[in-house]
N, CA, C and O atoms as a GROMACS GRO file, in nm:
protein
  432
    1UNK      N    1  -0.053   8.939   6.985
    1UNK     CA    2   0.012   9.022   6.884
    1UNK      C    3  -0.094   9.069   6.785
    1UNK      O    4  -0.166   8.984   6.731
    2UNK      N    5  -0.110   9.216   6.754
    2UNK     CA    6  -0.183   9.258   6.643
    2UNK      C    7  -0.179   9.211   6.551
    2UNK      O    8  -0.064   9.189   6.513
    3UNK      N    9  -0.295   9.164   6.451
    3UNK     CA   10  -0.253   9.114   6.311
    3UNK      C   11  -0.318   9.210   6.206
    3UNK      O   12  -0.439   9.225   6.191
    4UNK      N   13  -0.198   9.285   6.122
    4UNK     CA   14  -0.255   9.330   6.008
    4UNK      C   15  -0.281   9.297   5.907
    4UNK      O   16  -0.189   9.221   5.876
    5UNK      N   17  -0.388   9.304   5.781
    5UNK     CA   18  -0.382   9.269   5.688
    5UNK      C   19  -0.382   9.367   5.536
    5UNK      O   20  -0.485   9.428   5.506
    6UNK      N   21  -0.309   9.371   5.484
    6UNK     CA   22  -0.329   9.361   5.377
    6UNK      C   23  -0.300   9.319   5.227
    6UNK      O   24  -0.240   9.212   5.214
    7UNK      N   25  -0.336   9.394   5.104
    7UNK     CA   26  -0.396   9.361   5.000
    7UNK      C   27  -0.302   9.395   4.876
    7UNK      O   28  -0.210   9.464   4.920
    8UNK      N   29  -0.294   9.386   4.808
    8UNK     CA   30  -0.241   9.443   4.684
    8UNK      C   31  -0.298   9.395   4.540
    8UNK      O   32  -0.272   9.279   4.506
    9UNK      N   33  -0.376   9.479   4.453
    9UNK     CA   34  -0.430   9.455   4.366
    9UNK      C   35  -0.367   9.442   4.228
    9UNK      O   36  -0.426   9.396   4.130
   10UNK      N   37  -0.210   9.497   4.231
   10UNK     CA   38  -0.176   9.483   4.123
   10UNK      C   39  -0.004   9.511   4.162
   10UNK      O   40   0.038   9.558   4.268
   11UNK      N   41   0.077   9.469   4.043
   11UNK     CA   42   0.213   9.448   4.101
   11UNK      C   43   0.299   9.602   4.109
   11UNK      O   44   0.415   9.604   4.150
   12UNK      N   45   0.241   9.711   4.071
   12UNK     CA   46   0.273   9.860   4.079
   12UNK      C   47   0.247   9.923   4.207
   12UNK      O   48   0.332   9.989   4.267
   13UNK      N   49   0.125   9.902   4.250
   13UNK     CA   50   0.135   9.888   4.353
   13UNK      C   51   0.229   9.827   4.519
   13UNK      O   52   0.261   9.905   4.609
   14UNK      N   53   0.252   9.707   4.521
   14UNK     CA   54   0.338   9.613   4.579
   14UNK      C   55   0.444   9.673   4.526
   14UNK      O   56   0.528   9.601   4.580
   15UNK      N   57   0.488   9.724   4.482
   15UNK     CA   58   0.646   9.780   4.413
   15UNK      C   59   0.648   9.908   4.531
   15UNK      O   60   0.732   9.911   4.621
   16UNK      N   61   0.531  10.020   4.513
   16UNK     CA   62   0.517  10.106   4.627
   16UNK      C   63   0.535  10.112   4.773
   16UNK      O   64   0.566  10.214   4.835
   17UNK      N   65   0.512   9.983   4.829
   17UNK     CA   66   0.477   9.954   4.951
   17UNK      C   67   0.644   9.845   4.987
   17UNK      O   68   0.694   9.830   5.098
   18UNK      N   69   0.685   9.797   4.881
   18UNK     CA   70   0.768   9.695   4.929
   18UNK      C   71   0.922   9.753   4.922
   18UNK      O   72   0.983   9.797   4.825
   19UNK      N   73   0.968   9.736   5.080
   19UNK     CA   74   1.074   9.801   5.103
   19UNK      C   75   1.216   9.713   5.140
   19UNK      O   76   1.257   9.665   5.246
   20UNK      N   77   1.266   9.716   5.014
   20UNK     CA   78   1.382   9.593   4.978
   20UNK      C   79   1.514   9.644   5.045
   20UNK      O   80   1.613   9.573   5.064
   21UNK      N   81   1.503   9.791   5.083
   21UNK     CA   82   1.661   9.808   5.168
   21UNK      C   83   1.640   9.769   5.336
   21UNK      O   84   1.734   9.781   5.414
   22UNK      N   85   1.552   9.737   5.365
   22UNK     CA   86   1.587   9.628   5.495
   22UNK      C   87   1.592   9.500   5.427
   22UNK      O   88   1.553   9.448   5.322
   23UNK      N   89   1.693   9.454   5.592
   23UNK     CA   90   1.788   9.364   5.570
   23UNK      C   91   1.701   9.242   5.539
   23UNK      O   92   1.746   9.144   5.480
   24UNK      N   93   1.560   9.253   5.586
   24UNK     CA   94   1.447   9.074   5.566
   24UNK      C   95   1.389   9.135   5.432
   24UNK      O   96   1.332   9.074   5.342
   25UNK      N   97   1.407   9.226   5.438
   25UNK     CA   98   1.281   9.288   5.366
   25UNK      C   99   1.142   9.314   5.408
   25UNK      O  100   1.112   9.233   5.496
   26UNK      N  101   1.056   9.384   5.384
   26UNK     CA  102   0.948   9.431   5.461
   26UNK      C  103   0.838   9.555   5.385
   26UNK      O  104   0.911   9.609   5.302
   27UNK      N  105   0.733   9.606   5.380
   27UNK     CA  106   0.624   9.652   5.376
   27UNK      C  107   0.567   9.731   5.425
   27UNK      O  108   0.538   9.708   5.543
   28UNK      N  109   0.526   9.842   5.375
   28UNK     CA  110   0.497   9.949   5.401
   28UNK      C  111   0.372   9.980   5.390
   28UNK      O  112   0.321  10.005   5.281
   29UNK      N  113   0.292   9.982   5.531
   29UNK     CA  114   0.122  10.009   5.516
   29UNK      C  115   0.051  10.125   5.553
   29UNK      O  116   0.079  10.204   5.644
   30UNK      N  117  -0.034  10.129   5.482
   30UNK     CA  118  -0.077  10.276   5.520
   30UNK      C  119  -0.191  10.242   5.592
   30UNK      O  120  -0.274  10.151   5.582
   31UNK      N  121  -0.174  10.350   5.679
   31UNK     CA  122  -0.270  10.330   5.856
   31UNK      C  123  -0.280  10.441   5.952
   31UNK      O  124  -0.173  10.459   6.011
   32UNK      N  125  -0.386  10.530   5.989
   32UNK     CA  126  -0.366  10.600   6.021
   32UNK      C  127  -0.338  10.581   6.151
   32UNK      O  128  -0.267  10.666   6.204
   33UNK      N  129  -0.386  10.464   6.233
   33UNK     CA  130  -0.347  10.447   6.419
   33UNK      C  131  -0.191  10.470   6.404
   33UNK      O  132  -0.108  10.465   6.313
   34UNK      N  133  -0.193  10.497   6.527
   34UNK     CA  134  -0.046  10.521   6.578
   34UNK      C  135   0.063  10.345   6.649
   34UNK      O  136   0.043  10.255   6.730
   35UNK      N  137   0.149  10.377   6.574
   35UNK     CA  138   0.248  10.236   6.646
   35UNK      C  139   0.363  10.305   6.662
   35UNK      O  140   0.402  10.407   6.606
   36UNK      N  141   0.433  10.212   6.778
   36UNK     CA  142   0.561  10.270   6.773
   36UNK      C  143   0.661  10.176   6.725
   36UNK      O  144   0.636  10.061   6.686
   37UNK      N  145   0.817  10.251   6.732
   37UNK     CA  146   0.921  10.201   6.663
   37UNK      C  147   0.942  10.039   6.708
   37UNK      O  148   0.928  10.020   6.829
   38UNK      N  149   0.965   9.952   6.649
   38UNK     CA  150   1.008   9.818   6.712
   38UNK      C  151   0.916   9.745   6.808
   38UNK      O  152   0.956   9.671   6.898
   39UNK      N  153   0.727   9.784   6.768
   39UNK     CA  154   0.598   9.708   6.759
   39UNK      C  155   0.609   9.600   6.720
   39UNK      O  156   0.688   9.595   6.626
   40UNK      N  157   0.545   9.454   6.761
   40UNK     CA  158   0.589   9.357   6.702
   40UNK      C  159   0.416   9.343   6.652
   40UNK      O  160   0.318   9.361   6.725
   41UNK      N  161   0.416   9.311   6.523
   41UNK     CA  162   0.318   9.293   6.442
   41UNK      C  163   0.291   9.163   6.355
   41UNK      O  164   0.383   9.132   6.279
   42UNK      N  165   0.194   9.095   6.355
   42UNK     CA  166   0.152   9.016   6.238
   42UNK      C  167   0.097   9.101   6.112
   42UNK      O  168   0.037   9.208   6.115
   43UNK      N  169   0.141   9.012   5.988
   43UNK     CA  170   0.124   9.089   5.897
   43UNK      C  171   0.020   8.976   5.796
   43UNK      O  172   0.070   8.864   5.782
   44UNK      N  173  -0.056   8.989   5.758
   44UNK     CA  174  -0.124   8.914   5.657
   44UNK      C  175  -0.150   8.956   5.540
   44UNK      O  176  -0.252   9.020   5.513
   45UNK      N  177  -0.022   8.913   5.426
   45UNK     CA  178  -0.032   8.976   5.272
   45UNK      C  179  -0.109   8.896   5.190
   45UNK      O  180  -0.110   8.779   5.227
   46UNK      N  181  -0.169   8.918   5.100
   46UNK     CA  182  -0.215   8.899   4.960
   46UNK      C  183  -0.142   8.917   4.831
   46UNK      O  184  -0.147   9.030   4.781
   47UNK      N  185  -0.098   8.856   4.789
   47UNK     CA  186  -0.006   8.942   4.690
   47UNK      C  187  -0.102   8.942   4.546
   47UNK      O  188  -0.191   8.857   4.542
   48UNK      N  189  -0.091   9.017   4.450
   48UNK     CA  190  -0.155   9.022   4.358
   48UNK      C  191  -0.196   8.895   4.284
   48UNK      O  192  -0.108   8.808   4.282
   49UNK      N  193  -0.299   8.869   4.228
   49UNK     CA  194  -0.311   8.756   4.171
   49UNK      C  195  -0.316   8.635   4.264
   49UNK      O  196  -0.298   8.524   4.213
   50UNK      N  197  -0.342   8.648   4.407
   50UNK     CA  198  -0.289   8.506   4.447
   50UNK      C  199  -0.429   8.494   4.544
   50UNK      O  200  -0.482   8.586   4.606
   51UNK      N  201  -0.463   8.385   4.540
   51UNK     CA  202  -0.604   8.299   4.574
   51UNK      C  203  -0.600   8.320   4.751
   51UNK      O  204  -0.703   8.344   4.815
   52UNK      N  205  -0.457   8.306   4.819
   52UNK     CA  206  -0.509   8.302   4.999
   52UNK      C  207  -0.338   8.389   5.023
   52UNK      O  208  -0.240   8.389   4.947
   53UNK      N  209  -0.357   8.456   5.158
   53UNK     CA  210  -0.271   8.553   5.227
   53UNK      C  211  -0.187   8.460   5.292
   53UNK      O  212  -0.218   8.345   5.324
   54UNK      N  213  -0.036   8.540   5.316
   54UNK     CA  214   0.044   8.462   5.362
   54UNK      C  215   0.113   8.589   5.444
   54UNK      O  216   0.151   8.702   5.413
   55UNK      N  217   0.107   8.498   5.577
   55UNK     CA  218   0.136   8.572   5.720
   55UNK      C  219   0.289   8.547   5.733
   55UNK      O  220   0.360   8.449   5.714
   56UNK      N  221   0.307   8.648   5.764
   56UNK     CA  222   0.464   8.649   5.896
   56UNK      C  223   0.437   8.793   5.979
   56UNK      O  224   0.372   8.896   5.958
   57UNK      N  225   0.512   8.747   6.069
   57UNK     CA  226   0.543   8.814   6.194
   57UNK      C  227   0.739   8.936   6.135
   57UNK      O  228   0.849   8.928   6.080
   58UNK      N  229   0.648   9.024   6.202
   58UNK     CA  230   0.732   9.202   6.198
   58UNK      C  231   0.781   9.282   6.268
   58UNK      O  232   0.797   9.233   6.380
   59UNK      N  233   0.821   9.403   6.261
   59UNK     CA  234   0.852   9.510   6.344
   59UNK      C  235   0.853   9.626   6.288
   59UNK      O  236   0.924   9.652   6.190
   60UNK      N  237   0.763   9.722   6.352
   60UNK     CA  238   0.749   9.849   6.287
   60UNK      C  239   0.928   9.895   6.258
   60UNK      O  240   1.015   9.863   6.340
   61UNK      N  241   0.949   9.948   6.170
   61UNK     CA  242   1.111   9.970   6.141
   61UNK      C  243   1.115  10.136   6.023
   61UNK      O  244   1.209  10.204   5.982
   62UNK      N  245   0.985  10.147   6.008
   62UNK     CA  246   0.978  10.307   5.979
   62UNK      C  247   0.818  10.324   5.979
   62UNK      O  248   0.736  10.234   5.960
   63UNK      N  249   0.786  10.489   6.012
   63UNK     CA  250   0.688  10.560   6.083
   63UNK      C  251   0.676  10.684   5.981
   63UNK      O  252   0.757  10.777   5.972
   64UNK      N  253   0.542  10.664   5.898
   64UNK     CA  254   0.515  10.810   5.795
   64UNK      C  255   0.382  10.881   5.914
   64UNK      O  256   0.271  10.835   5.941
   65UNK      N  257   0.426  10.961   5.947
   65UNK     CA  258   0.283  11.028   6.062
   65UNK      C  259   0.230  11.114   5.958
   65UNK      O  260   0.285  11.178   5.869
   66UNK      N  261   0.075  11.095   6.005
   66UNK     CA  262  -0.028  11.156   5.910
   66UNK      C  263   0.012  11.320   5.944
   66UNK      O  264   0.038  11.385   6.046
   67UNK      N  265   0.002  11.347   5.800
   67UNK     CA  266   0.058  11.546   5.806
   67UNK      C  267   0.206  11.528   5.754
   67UNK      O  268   0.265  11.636   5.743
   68UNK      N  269   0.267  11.435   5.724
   68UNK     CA  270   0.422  11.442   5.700
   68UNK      C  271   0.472  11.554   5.582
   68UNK      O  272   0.396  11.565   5.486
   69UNK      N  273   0.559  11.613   5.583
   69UNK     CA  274   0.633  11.689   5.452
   69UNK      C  275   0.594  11.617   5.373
   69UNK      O  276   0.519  11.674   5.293
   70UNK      N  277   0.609  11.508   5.354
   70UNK     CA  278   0.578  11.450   5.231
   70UNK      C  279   0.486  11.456   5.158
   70UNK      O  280   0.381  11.506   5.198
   71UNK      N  281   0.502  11.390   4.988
   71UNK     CA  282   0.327  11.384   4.991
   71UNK      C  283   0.282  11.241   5.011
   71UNK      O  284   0.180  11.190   4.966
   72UNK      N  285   0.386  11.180   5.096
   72UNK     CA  286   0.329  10.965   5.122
   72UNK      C  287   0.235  10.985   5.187
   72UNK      O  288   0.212  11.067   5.276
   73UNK      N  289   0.164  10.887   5.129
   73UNK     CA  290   0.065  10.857   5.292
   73UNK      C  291   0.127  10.846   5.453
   73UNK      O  292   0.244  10.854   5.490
   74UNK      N  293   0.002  10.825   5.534
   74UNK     CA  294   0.020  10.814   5.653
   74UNK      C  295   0.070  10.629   5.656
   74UNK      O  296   0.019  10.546   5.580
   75UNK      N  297   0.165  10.600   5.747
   75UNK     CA  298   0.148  10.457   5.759
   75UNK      C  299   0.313  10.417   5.853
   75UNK      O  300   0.401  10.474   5.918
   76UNK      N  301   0.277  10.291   5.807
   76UNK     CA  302   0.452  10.234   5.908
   76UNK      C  303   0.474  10.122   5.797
   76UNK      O  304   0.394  10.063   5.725
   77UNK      N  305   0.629  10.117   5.814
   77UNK     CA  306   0.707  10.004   5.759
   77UNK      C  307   0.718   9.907   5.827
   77UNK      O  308   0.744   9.930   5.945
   78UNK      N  309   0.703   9.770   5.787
   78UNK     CA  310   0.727   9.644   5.869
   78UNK      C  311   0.844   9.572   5.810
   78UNK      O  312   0.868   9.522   5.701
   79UNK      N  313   0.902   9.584   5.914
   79UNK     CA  314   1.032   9.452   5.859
   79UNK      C  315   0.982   9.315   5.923
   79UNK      O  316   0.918   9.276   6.021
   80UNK      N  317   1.061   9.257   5.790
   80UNK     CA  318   1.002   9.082   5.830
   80UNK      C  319   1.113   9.014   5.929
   80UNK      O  320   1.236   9.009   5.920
   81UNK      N  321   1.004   8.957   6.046
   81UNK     CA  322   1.130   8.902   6.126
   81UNK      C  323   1.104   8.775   6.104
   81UNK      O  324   1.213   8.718   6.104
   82UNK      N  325   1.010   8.691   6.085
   82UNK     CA  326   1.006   8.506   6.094
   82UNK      C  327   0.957   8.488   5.978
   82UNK      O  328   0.852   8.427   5.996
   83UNK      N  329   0.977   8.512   5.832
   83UNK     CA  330   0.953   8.504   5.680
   83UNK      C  331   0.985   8.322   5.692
   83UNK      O  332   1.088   8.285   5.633
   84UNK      N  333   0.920   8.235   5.748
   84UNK     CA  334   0.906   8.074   5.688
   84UNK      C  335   0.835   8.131   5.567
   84UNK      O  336   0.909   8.175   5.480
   85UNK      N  337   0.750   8.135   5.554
   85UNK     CA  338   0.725   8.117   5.417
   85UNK      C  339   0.731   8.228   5.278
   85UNK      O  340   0.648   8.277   5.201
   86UNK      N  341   0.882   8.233   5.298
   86UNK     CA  342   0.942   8.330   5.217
   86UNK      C  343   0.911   8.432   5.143
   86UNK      O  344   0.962   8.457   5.034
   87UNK      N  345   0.787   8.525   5.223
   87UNK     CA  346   0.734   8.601   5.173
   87UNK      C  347   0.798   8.718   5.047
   87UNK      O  348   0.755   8.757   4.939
   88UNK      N  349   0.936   8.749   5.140
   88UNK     CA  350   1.047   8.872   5.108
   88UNK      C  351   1.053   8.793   4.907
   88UNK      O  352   1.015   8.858   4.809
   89UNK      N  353   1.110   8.650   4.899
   89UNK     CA  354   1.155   8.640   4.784
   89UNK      C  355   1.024   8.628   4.648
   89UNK      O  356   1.041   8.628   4.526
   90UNK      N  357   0.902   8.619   4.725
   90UNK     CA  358   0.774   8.542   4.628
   90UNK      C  359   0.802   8.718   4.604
   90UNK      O  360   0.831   8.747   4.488
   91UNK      N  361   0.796   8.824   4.693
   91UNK     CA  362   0.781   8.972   4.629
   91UNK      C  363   0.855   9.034   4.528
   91UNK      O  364   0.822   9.122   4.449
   92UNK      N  365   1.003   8.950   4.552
   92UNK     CA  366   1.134   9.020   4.473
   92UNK      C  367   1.108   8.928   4.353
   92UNK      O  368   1.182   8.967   4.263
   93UNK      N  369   1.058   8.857   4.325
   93UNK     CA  370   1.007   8.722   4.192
   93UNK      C  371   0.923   8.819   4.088
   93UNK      O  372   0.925   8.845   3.967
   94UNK      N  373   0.834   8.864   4.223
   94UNK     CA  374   0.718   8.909   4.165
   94UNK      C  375   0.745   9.070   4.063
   94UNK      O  376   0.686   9.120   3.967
   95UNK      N  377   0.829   9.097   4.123
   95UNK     CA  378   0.886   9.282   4.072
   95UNK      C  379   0.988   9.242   4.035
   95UNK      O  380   1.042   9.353   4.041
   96UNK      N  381   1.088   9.162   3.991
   96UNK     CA  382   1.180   9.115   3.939
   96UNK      C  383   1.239   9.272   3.906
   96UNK      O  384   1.259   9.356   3.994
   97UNK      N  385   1.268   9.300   3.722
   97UNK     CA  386   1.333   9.450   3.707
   97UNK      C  387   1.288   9.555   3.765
   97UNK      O  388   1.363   9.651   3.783
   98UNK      N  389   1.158   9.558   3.803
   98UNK     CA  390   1.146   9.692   3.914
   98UNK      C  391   1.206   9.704   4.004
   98UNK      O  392   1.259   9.815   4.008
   99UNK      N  393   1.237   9.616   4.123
   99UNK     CA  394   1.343   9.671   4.191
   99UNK      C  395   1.445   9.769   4.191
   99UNK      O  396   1.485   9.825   4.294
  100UNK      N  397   1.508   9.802   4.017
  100UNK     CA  398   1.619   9.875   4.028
  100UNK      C  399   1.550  10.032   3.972
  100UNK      O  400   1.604  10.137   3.938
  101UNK      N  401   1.425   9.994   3.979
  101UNK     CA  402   1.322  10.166   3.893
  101UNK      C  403   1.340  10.253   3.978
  101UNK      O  404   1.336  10.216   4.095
  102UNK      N  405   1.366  10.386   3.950
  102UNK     CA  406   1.324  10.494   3.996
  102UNK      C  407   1.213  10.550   4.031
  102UNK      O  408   1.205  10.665   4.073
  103UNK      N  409   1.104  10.460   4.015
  103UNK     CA  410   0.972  10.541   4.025
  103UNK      C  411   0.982  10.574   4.147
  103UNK      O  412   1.079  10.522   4.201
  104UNK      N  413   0.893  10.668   4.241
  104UNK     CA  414   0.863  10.703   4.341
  104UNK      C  415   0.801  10.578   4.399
  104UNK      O  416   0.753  10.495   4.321
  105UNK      N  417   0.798  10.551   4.561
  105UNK     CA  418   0.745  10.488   4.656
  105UNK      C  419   0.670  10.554   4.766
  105UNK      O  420   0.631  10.670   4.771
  106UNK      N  421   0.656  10.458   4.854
  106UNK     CA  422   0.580  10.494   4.972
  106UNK      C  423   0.680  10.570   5.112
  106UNK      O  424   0.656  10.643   5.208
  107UNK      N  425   0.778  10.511   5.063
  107UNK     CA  426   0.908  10.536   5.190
  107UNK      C  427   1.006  10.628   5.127
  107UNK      O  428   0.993  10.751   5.123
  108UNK      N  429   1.130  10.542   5.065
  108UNK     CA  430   1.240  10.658   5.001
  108UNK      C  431   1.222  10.646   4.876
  108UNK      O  432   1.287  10.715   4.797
   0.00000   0.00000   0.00000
């Protein structure tokens, strides 16, 4: 299984990328290779402020292709499928009242 990694340097960021209307919750990376829908992926996060990365296993569950209408980056969404170590809730802790912000994201 592929393992991706990444990073997040600050919690505005991670607010961008973290996509709370799937059902595990899941992450949105920007990448220009190509994956397809329902890829099973390792994911290795960092979350801001935090000393070592914490892995779970995914599934591509949305696809931004480089060139999109949009102005998002290029990348794919990962939904979390085996979150042991409760990645989804250390994120929703972490953005606590952002969750309900309007700011713009990476996805919707």
């Amino acid at each position: 299984m592929e393992e991706l990694s990444i990073s997040f340097s600050d919690v505005k960021d991670l607010y961008r990328s973290y996509m709370p209307f799937l059902k595990s919750g899941g992450l949105f990376v920007r990448t220009a290779r190509s994956y397809k829908m329902g890829q099973s992926l390792a994911l290795s996060v960092t979350l801001p402020d935090a000393l070592e990365s914490i892995t779970v296993s995914g599934k591509v569950a949305w696809i931004t292709p480089h060139g999109s209408q949009s102005s998002n980056p290029a990348g794919i969404g990962i939904t979390f499928i085996d979150d042991k170590s409760q990645l989804g809730a250390q994120i929703e802790k972490l953005l606590g009242g952002m969750l309900t912000s309007s700011d713009p994201t990476y996805t919707i």
